[in-house]
Backbone bond lengths (Angstrom), bond angles and torsions (degrees), N, CA, C in turn:
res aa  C-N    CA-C-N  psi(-1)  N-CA   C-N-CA  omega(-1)  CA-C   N-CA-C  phi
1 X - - - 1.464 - - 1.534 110.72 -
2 X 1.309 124.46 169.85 1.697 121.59 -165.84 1.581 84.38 -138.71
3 X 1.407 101.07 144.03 1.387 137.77 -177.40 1.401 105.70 -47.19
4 X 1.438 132.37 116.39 1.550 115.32 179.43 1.504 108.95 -66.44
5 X 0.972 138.80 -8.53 1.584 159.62 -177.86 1.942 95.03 -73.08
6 X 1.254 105.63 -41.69 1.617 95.94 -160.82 1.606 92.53 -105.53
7 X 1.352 108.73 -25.29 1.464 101.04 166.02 1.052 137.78 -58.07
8 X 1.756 110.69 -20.08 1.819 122.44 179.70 1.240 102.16 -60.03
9 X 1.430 107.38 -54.21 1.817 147.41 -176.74 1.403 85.33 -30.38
10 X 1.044 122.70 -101.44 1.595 162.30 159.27 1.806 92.36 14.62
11 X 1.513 123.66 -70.16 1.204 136.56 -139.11 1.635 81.42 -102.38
12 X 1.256 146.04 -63.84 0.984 144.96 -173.78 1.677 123.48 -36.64
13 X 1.543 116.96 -44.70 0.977 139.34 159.78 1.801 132.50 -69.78
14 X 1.523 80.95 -15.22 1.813 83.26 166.32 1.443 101.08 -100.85
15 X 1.521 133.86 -25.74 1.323 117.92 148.75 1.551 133.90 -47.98
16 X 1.517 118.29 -54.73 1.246 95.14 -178.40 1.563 100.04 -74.55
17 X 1.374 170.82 -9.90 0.946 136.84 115.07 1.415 143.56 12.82
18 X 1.050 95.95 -56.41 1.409 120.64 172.84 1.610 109.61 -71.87
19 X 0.762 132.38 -46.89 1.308 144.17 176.86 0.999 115.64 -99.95
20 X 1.301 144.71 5.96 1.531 119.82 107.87 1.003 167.36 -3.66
21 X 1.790 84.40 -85.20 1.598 132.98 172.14 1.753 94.45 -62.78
22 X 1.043 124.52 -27.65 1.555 133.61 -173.68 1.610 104.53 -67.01
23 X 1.485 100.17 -54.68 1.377 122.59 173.92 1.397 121.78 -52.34
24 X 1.388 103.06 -67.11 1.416 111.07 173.44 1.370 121.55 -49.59
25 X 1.035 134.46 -42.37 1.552 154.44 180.00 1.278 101.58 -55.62
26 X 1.890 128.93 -59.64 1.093 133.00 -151.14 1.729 99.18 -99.53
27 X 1.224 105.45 -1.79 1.507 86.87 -167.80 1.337 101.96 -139.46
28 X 1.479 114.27 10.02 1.821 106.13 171.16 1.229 97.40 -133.65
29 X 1.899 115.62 -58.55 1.701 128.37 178.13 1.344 89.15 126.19
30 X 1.737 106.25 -151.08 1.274 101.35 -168.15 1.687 124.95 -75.06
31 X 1.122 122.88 -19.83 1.459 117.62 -159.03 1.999 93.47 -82.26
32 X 1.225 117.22 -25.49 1.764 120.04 161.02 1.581 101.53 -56.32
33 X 1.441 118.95 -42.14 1.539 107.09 -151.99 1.442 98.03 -91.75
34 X 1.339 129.99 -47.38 1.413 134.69 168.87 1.829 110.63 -40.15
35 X 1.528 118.64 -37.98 1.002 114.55 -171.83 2.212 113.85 -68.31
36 X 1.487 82.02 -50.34 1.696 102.92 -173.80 1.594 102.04 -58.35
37 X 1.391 119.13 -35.45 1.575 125.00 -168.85 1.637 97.36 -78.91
38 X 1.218 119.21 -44.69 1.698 111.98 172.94 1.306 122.11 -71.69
39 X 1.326 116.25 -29.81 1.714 124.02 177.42 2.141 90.30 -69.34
40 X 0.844 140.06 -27.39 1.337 141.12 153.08 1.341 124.73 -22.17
41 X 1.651 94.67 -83.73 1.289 125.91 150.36 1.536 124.33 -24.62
42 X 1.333 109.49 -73.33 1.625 122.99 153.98 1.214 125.90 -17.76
43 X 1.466 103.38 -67.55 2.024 125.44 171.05 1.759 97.74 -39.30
44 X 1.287 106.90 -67.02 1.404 101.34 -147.94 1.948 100.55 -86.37
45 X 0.994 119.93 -24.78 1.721 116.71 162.94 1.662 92.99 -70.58
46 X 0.931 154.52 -77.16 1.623 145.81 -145.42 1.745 92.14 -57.34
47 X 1.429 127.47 -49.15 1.909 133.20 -170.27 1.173 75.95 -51.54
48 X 1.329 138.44 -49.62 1.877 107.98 -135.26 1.643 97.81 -120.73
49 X 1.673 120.01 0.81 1.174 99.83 161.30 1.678 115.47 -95.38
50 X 1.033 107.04 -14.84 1.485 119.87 -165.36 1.518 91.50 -78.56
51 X 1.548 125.76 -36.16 1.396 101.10 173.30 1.479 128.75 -107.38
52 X 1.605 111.56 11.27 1.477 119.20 134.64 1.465 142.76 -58.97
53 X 1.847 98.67 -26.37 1.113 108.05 177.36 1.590 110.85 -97.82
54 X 1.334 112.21 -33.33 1.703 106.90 177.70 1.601 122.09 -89.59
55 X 1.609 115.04 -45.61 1.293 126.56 -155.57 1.168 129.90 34.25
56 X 1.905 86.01 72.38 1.847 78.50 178.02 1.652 77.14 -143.55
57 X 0.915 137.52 38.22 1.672 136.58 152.76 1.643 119.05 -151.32
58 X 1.639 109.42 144.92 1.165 88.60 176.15 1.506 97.85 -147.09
59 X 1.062 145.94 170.95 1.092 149.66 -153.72 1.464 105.29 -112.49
60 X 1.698 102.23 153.99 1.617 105.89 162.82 1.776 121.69 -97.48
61 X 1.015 126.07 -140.54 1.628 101.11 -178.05 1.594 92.40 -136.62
62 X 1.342 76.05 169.53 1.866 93.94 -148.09 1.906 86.23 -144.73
63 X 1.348 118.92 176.97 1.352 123.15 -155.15 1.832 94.66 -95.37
64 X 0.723 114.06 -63.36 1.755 112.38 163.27 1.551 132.92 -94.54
65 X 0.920 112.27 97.05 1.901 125.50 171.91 1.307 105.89 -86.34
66 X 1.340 120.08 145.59 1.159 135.71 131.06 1.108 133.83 -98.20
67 X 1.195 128.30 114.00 1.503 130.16 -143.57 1.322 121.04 32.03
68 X 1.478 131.81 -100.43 1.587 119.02 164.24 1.462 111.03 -94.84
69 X 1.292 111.97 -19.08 1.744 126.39 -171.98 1.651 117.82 -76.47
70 X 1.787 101.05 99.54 1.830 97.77 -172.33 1.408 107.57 -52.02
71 X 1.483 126.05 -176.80 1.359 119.16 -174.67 1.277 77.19 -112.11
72 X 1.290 150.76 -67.35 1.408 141.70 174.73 1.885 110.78 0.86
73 X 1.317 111.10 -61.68 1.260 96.05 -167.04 1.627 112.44 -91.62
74 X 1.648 119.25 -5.10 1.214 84.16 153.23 1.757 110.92 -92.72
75 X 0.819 123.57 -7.82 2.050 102.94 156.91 1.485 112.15 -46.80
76 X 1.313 123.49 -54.58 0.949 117.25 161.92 1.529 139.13 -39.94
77 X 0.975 114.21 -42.95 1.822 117.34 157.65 1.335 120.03 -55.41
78 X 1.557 98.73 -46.79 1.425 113.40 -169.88 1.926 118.76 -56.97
79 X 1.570 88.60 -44.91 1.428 101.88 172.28 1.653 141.68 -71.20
80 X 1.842 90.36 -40.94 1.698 109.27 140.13 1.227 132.33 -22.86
81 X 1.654 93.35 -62.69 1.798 105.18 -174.55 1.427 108.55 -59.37
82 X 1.559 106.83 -52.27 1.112 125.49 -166.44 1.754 117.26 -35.64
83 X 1.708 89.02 -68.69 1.137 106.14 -168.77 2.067 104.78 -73.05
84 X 0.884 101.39 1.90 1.716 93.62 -169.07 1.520 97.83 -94.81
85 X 1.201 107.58 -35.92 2.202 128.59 167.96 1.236 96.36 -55.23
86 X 1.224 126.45 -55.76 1.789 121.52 -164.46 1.212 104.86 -81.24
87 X 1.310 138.01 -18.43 1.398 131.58 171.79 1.578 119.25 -76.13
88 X 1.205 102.71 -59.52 1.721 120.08 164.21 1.460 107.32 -43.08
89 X 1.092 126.72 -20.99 1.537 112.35 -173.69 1.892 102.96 -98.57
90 X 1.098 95.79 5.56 1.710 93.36 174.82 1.519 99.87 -92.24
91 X 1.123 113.13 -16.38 2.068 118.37 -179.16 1.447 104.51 -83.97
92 X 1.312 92.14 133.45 1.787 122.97 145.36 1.551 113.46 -38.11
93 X 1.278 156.07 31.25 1.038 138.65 -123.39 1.824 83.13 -144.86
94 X 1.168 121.59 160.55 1.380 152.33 -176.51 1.858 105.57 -97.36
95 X 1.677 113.41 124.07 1.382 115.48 -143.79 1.888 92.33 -74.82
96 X 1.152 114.59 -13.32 1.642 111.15 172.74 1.146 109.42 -73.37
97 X 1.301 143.44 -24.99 1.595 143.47 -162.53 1.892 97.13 -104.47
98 X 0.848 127.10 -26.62 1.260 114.05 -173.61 1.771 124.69 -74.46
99 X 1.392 119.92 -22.14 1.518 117.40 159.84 1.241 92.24 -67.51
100 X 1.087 149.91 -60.42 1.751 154.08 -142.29 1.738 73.08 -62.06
101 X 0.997 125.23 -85.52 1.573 142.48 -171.13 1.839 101.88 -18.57
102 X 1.822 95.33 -70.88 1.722 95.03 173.98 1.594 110.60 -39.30
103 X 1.098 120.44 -74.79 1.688 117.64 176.02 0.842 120.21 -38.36
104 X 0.924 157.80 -5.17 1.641 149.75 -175.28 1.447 89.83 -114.82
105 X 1.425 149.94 -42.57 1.281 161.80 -148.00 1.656 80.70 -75.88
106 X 1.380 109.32 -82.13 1.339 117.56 -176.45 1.601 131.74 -36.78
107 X 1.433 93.66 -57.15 1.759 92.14 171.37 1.439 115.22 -75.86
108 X 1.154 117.39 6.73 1.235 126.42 152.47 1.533 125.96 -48.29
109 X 1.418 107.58 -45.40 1.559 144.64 178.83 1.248 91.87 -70.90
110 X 1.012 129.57 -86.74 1.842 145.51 167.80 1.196 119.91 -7.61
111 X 1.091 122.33 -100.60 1.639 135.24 161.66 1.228 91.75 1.39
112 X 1.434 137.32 -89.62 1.435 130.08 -168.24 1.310 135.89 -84.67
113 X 1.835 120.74 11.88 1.031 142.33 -144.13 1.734 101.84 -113.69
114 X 1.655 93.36 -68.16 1.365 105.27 175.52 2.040 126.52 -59.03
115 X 1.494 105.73 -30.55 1.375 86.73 -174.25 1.427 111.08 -93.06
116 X 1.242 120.83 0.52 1.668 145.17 159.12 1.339 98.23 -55.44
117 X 1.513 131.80 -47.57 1.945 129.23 -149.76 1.246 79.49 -103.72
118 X 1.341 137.54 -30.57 2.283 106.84 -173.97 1.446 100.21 -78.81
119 X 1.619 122.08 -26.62 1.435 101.31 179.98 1.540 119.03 -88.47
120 X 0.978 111.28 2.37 1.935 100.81 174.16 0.966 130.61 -99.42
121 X 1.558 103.12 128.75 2.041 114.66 -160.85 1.341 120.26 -49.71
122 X 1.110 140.51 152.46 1.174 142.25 144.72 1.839 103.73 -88.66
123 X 1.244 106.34 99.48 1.649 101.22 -173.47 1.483 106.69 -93.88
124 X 1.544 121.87 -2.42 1.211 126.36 -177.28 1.790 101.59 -78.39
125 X 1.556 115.36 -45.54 1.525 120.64 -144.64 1.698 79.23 -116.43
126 X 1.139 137.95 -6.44 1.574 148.14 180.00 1.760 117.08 48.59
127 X 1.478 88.93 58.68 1.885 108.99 -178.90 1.335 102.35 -140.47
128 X 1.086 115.97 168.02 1.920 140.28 -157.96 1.428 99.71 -105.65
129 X 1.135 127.77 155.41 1.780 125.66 160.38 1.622 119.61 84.45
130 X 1.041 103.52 104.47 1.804 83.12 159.35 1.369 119.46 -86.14
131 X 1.257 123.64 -0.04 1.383 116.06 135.99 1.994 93.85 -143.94
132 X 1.679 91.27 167.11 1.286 105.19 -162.88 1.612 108.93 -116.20
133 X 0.975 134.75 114.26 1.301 131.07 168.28 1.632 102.42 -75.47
134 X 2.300 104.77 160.43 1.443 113.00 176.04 2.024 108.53 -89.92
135 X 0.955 92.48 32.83 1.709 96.89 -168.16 1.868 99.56 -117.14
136 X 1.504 127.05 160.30 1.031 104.02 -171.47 1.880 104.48 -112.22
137 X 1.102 118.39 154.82 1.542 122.04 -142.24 2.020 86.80 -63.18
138 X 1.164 126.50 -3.40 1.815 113.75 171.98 1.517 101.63 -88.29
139 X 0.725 144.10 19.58 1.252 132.06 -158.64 1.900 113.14 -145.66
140 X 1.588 117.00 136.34 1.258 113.73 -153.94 1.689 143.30 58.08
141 X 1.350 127.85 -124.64 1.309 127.30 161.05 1.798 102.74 -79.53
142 X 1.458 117.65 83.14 1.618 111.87 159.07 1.596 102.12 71.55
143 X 1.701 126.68 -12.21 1.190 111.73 -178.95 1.753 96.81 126.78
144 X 1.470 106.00 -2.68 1.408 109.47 176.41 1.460 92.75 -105.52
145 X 1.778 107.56 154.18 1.496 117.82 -172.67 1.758 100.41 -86.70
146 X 1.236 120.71 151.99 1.536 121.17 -174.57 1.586 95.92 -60.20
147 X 1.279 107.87 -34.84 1.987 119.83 -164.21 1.664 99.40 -58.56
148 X 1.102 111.14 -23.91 1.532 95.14 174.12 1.573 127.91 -84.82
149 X 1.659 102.37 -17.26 1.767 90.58 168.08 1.394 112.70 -106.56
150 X 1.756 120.23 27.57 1.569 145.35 144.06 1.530 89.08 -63.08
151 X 1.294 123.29 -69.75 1.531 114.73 -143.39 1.754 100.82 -86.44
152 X 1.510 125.80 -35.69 1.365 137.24 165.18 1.672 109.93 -27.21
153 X 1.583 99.89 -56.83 1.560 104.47 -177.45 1.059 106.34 -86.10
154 X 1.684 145.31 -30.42 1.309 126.99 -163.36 1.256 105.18 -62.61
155 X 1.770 113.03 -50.28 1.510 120.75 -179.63 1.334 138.86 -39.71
156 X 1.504 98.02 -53.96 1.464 110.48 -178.97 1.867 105.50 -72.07
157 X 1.450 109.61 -30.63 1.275 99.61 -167.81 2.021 107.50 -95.05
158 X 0.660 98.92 -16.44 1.613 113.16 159.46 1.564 117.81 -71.88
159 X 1.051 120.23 -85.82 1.529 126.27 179.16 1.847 105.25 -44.39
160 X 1.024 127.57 -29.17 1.544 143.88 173.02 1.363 103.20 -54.82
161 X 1.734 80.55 -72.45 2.062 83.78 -176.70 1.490 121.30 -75.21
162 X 0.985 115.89 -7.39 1.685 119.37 175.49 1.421 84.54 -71.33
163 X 1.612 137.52 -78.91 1.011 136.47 -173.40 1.507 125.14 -47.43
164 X 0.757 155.31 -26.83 1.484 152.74 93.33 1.597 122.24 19.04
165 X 1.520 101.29 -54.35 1.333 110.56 -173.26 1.731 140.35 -79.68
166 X 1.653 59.43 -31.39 2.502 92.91 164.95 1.087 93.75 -104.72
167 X 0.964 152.69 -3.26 1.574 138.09 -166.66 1.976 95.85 -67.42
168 X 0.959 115.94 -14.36 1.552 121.43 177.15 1.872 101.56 -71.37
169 X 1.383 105.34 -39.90 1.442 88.44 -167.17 1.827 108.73 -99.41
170 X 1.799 113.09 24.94 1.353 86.32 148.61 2.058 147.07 -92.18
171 X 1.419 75.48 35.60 1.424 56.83 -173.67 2.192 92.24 -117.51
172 X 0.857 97.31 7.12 1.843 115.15 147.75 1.378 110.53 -33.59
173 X 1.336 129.35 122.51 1.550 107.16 151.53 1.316 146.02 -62.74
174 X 1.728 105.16 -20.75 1.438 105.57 168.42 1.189 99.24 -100.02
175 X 1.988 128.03 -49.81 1.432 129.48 -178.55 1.424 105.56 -45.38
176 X 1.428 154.53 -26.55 1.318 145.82 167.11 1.534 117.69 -70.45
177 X 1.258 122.60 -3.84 1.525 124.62 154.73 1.097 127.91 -114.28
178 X 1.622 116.55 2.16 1.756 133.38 -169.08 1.830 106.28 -107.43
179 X 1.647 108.96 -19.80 1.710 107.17 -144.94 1.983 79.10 -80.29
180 X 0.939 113.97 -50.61 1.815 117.55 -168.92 1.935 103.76 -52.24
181 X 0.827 103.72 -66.80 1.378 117.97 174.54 1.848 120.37 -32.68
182 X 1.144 89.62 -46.79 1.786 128.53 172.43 1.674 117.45 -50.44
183 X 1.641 82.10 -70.10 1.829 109.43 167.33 1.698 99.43 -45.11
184 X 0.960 74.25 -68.86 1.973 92.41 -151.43 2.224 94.00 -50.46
185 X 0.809 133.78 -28.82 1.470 135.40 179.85 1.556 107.68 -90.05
186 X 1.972 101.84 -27.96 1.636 85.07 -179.28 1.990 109.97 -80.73
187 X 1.674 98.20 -19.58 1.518 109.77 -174.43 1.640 96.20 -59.46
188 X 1.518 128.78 -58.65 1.035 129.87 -152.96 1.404 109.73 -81.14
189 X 1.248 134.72 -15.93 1.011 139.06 166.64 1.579 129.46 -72.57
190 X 1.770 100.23 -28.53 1.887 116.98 145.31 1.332 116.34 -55.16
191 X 1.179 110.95 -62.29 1.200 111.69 167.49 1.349 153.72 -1.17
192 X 1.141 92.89 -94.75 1.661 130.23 137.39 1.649 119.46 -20.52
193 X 1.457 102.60 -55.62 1.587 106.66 -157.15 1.496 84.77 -100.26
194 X 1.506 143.58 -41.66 1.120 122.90 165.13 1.930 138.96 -64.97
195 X 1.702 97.41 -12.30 1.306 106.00 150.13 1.280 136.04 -45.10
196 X 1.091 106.81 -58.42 1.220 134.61 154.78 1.269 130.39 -28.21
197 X 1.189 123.26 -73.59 1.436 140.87 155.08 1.329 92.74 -45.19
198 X 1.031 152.26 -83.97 1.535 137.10 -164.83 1.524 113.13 -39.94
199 X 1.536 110.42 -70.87 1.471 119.71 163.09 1.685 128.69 -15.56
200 X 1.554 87.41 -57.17 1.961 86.93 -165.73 1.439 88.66 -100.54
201 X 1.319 141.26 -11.19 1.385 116.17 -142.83 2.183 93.41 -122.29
202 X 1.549 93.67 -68.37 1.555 96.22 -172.84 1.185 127.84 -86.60
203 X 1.493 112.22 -8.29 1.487 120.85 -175.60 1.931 100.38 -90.15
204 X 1.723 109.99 -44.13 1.486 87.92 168.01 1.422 138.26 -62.84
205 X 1.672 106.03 -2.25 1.580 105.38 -146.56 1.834 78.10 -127.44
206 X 0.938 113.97 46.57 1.678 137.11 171.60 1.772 109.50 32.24
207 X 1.755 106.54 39.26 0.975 89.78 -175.13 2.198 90.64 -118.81
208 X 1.427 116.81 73.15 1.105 127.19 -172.67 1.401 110.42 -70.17
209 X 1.780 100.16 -32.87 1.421 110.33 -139.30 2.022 83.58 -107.07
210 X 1.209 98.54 -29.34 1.796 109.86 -166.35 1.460 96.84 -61.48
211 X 1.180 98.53 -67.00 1.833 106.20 -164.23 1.611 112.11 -48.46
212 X 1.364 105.93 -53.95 1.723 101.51 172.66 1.336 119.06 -48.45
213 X 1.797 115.83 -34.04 1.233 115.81 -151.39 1.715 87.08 -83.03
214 X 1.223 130.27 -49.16 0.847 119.43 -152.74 1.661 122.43 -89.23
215 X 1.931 100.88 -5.72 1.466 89.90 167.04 1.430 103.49 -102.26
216 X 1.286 138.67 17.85 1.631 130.21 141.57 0.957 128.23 -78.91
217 X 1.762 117.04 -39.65 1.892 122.55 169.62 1.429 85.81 -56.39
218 X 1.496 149.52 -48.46 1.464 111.53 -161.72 1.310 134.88 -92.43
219 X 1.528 103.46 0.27 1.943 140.90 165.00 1.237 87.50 -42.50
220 X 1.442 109.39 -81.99 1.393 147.48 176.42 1.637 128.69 -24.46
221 X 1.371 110.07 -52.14 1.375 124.11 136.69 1.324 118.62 -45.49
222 X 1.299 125.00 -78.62 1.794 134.52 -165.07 1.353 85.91 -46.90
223 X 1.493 131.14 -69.56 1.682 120.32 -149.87 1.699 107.57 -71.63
224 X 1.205 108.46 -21.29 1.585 106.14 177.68 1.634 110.38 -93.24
225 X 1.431 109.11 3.40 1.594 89.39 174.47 1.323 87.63 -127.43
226 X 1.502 132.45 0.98 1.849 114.63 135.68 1.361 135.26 -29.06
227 X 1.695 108.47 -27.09 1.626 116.70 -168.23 1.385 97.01 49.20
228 X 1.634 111.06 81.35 1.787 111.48 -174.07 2.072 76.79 -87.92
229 X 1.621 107.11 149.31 1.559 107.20 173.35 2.176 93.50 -150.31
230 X 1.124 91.24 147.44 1.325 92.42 178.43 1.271 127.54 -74.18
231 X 1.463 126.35 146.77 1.308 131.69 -139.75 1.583 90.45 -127.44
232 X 1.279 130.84 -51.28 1.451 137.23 173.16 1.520 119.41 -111.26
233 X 1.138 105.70 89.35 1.521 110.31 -157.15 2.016 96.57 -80.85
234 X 1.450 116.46 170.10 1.496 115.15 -175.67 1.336 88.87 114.99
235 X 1.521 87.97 171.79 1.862 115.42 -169.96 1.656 100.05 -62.08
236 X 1.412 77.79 167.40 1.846 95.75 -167.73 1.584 90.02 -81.59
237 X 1.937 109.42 149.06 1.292 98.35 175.27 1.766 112.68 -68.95
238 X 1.294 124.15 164.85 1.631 103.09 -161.47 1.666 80.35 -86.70
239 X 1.464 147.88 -42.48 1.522 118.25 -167.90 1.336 120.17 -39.55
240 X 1.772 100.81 -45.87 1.770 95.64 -146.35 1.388 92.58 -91.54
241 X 1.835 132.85 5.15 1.619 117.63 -176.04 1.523 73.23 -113.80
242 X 1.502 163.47 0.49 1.239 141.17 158.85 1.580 106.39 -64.97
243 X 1.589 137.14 -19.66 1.471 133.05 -133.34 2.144 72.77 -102.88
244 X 1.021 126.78 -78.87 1.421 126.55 -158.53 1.350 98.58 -67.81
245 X 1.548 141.47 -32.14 1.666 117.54 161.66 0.701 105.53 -51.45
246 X 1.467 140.08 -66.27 1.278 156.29 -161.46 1.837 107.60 -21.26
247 X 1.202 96.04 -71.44 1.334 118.80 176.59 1.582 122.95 -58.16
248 X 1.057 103.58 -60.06 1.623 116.17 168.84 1.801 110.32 -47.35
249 X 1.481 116.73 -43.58 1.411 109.56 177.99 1.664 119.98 -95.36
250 X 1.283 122.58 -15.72 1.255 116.37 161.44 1.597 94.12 -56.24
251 X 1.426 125.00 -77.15 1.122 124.82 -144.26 1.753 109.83 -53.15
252 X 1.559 113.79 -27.45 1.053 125.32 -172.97 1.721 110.07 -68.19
253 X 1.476 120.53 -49.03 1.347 132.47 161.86 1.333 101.69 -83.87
254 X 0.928 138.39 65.85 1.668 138.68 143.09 1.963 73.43 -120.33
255 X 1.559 93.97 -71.09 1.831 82.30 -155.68 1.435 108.76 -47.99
256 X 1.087 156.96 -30.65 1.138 157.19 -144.97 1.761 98.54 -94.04
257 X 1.499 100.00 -35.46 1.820 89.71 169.83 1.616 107.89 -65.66
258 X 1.247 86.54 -51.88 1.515 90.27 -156.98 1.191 130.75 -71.92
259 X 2.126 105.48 1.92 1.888 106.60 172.47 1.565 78.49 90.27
260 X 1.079 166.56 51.48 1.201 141.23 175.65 1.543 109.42 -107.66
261 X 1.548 122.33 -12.77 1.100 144.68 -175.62 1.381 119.88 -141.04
262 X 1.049 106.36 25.26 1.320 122.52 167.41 1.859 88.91 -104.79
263 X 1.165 125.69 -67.24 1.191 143.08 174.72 1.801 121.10 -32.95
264 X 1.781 91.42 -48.28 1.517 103.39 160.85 1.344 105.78 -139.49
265 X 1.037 136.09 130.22 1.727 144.19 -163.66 1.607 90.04 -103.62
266 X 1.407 118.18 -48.00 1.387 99.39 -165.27 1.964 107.34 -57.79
267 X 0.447 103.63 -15.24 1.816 110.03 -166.17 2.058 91.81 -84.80
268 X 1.394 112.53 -19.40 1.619 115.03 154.02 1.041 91.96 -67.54
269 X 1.395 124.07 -76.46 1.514 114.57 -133.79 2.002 121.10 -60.91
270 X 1.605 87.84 -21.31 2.040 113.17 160.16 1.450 108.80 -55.07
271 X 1.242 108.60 -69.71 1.023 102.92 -165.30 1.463 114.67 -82.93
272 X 1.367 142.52 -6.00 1.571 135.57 138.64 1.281 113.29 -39.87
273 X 1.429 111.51 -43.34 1.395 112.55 -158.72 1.402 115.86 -88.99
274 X 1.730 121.20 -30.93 1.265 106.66 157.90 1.375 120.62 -116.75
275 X 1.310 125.57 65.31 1.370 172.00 79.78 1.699 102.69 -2.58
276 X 1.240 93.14 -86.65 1.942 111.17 -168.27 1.538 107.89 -78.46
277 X 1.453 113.17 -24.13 1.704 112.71 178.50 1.975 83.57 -69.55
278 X 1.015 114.61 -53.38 1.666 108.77 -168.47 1.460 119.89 -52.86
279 X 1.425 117.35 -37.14 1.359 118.50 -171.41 1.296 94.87 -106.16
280 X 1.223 134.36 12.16 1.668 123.61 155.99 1.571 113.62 -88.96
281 X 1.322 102.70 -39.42 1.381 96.13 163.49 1.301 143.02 -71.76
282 X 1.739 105.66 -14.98 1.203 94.38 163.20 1.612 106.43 -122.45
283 X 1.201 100.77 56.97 1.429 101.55 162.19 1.380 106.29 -147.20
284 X 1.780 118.42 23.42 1.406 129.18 156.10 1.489 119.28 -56.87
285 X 1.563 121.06 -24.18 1.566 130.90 -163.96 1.646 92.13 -76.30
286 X 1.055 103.01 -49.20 1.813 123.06 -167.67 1.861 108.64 -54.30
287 X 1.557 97.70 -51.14 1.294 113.25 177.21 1.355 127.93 -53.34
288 X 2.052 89.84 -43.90 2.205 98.69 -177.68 1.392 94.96 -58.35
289 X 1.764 111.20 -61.81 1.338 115.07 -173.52 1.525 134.79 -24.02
290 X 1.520 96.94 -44.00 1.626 122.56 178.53 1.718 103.02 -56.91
291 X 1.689 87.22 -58.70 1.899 89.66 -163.52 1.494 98.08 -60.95
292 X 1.449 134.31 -46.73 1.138 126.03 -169.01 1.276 126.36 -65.04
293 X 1.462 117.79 -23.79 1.510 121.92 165.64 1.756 108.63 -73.19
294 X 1.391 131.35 -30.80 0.950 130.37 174.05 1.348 113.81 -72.98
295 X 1.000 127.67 -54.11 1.807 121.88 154.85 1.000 121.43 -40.63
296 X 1.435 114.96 -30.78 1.804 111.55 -174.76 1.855 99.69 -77.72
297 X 1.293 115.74 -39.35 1.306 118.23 -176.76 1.477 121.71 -62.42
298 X 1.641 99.33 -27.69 1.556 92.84 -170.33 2.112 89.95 -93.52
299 X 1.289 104.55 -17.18 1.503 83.35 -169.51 1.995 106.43 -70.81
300 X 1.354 99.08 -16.02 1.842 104.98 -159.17 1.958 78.62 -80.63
301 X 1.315 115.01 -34.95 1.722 99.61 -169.41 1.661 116.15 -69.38
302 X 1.842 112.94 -43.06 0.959 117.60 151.78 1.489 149.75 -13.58
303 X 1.943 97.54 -66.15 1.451 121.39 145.92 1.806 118.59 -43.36
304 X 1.054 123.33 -66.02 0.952 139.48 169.58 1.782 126.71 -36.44
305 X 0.851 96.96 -56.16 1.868 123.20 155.29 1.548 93.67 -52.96
């Protein structure tokens, strides 16, 4: 039987899926829907190579696996990406800064996501985690390894910008069924080789915590000295600002059933906090909009006067 706890998880994520794919369909056509259905794909080949290639996580069980890799969490990637691409494209922003942009969007999600999923029981199958890291929960991020928001950002901001980069050749007759496919082998193949480099190179030489920090502080840098400014100002579309609440408040009421922050509060005070970093950012479009209709009003009264 599967945890009703991982089952919310489980069912929740094949909705926004669903509503996506709803999205994508109605508001790009196919080369949106081909993309979101392979970033899918992506999710669940990256779960099961990443822990062939590392073994240092493993999952608890969930209602559909593929091999060890739930399909839930790659929807979950899939939808991440998704929605972090559809937001970024409402910005003023310079086409090099905007994967940097997706990543940060995402581990946004992360940061408070992951040390929430190693502590919640499976009281059905009587084990901890819906997935489990080899590190012990005092140690690093809450019990999460730093190497995972190394690989969190490489992904999203790689597979992004590959897609970005062919995005010229869908309208190709063969390049419009080859450019996703393309992405997704050139992402995993970064991947991979920057795993690696973490693995043998910075994680023995105690720089676990350095290397992550310092290729996100410089994401982080590049997109903030882009001067990213909004380009389509107005309310957030409700799919792609439902996909990161979404996430942030399951995870928030799972812990809240489960004592999980009662136990450790600071891991509340994370996830409050990037909670509201998430819905401020995407409810910056809403805000220009606001100020600019309010400027427009006082300039037409002004005139008027």
């Amino acid at each position: 039987m599967i945890e009703p706890a991982y089952l919310f998880f489980e069912a929740a994520t094949y909705i926004l899926f669903a509503l996506c794919l709803w999205h994508a369909a109605r508001h790009h056509g196919r080369y949106r829907v081909l993309e979101l259905v392979m970033t899918l794909g992506y999710g669940v080949l990256l779960e099961w190579a990443t822990m062939r290639q590392m073994e240092s996580y493993h999952y608890g069980r969930f209602l559909i696996m593929i091999d060890n890799a739930p399909l839930p969490i790659g929807m979950g990637w899939a939808v991440i990406i998704y929605s972090a691409m559809e937001f970024t494209a409402r910005l003023k922003l310079p086409d090099y800064a905007r994967p940097f942009l997706n990543g940060l969007l995402a581990l946004n999600i992360d940061l408070a996501m992951d040390a929430v999923a190693i502590r919640l029981l499976d009281t059905v199958n009587n084990q901890q985690g819906m997935w489990t890291w080899t590190i012990p929960l005092d140690q690093e991020w809450f019990g999460v390894p730093w190497g995972n928001f190394w690989g969190w950002f490489i992904v999203v901001t790689s597979f992004s910008g590959f897609l970005y980069l062919l995005r010229r050749w869908r309208d190709h007759r063969v390049g419009g069924w080859l450019y996703v496919p393309l992405a997704l082998v050139l992402s995993v193949a970064t991947l991979m080789l920057l795993d690696q480099i973490y693995g043998s190179v910075l994680y023995p030489n105690g720089l676990g915590f350095v290397g992550p920090a310092v290729l996100i502080g410089g994401g982080a840098v590049l997109v903030l000295a882009s001067r990213p400014r909004v380009e389509r100002a107005g309310p957030p579309e409700p799919v792609v600002i439902t996909v990161p609440l979404a996430f942030h408040l399951i995870f928030i009421l799972l812990a809240l059933v489960q004592g999980i922050y009662t136990a450790l509060p600071v891991l509340a005070v994370i996830g409050a906090a990037m909670l509201l970093v998430g819905a401020a950012a995407h409810l910056w479009p809403w805000w220009v909009a606001r100020q600019q209709a309010q400027a427009s009003v006082q300039q037409h009264s002004s005139g008027v006067a």
